[in-house]
C-alpha positions, 0 to 999 in steps of 0.5 A, a space after each residue: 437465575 436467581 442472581 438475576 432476580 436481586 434488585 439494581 442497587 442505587 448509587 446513592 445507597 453507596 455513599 461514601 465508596 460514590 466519590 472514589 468510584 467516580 473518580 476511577 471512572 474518570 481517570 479511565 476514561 481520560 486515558 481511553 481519550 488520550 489513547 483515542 488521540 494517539 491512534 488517530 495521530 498514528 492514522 494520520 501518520 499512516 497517510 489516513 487524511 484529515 476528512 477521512 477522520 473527522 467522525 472520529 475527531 467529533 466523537 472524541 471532541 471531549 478531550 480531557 482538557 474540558 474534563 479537569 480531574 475531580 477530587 472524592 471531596 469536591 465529588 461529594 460536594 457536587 452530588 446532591 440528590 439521587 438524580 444528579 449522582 445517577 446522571 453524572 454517573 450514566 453521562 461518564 459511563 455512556 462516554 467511556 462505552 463510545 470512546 472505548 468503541 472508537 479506540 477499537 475501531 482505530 486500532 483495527 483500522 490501524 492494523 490493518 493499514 500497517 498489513 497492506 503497508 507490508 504487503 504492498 512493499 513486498 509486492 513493490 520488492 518482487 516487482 522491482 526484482 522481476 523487472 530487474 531481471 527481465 532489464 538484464 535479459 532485455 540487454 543481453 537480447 539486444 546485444 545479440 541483435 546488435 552482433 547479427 546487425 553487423 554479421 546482416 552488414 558484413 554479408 552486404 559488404 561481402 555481396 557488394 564486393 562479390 558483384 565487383 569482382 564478378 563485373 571485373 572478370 566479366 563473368 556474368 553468369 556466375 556474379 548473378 548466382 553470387 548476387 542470388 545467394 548472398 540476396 537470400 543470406 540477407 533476407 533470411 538474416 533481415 527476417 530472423 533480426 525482424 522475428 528477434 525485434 518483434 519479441 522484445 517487444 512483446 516482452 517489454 508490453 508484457 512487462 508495463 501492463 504487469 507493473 501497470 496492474 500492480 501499481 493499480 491493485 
């Protein structure tokens, strides 16, 4: 308590240690603006457009360009007066303050970024791998539908060639009981390729509405 009871000292009272002190404020704050500028040109290489970093294009407008370094001789000239020591002082203070804040954003706002970027790849990849998959079993059904097809085509040969037979021996009882039962092979087979059809469809609506919500998150 008693520590903070002394009084501030006034930067004039330093005299000769004023030009160097403000020469080392100088050069840090030179470096926070030229990290400043190399955290924005990363967001922007992180795909962050031109208008969504223009508050922090204007808080920085001050680059070090305007601010030529300042020698402790030519400090000691310009310091003239207790007033103008402790505004020059205070400006470089308060700027510094901002621009180390604006870094602190930027590397935040980087970090964060680069965490959705892995992120989002690794969904991507698990997607990609899900979908790779579910292709390869999309094949394999559709290769079983394309055998039941032509098993569903030899049984209508079969039928077609049983009716002939039946009409050559003029037996008409027994073509009509051949003709029922391969009748009912083919609607029980036509049934079972409808049923396999209708769940691969199903599977693949899945499939485009799960990457549809992904591409969307």
């Amino acid at each position: 308590m008693a520590a903070m009871a002394r009084p501030t000292i006034v930067p004039m009272r330093v005299r000769v240690t004023v030009p160097e002190a403000f020469m080392v404020l100088h050069l840090r704050m030179k470096i926070v603006e030229e990290q400043t500028s190399a955290l924005v040109r990363d967001l922007e290489e992180l795909g962050i457009d031109g208008q969504s970093l223009e508050h922090f294009h204007s808080e920085t407008s001050e680059t070090p360009a305007h601010h030529p370094a300042i020698s402790p001789v030519q400090a000691r000239v310009a310091f003239v007066g207790e007033n103008t020591l402790w505004k020059n002082c205070e400006m470089l203070v308060n700027r510094m303050c901002r621009l180390e804040s604006v870094v602190q954003t930027l590397k935040s706002n980087i970090f964060r970024l680069q965490a959705e970027k892995e992120l989002n790849s690794k969904h991507t990849a698990q997607w990609e791998q899900c979908l790779n998959a579910l292709h390869e079993e999309h094949l394999q059904e559709m290769k079983t539908v394309q055998q039941e097809a032509m098993k569903l085509h030899q049984q209508l040969s079969d039928m077609k060639e049983a009716e002939e037979k039946a009409k050559e021996v003029q037996r008409p009882s027994t073509a009509l009981e051949i003709t029922t039962s391969s009748k009912m092979d083919v609607v029980a087979a036509a049934e079972k390729l409808r049923n396999t059809k209708q769940k691969i469809n199903c599977r693949l609506q899945e499939v485009s509405t799960g990457a549809s919500s992904a591409v969307g998150d």
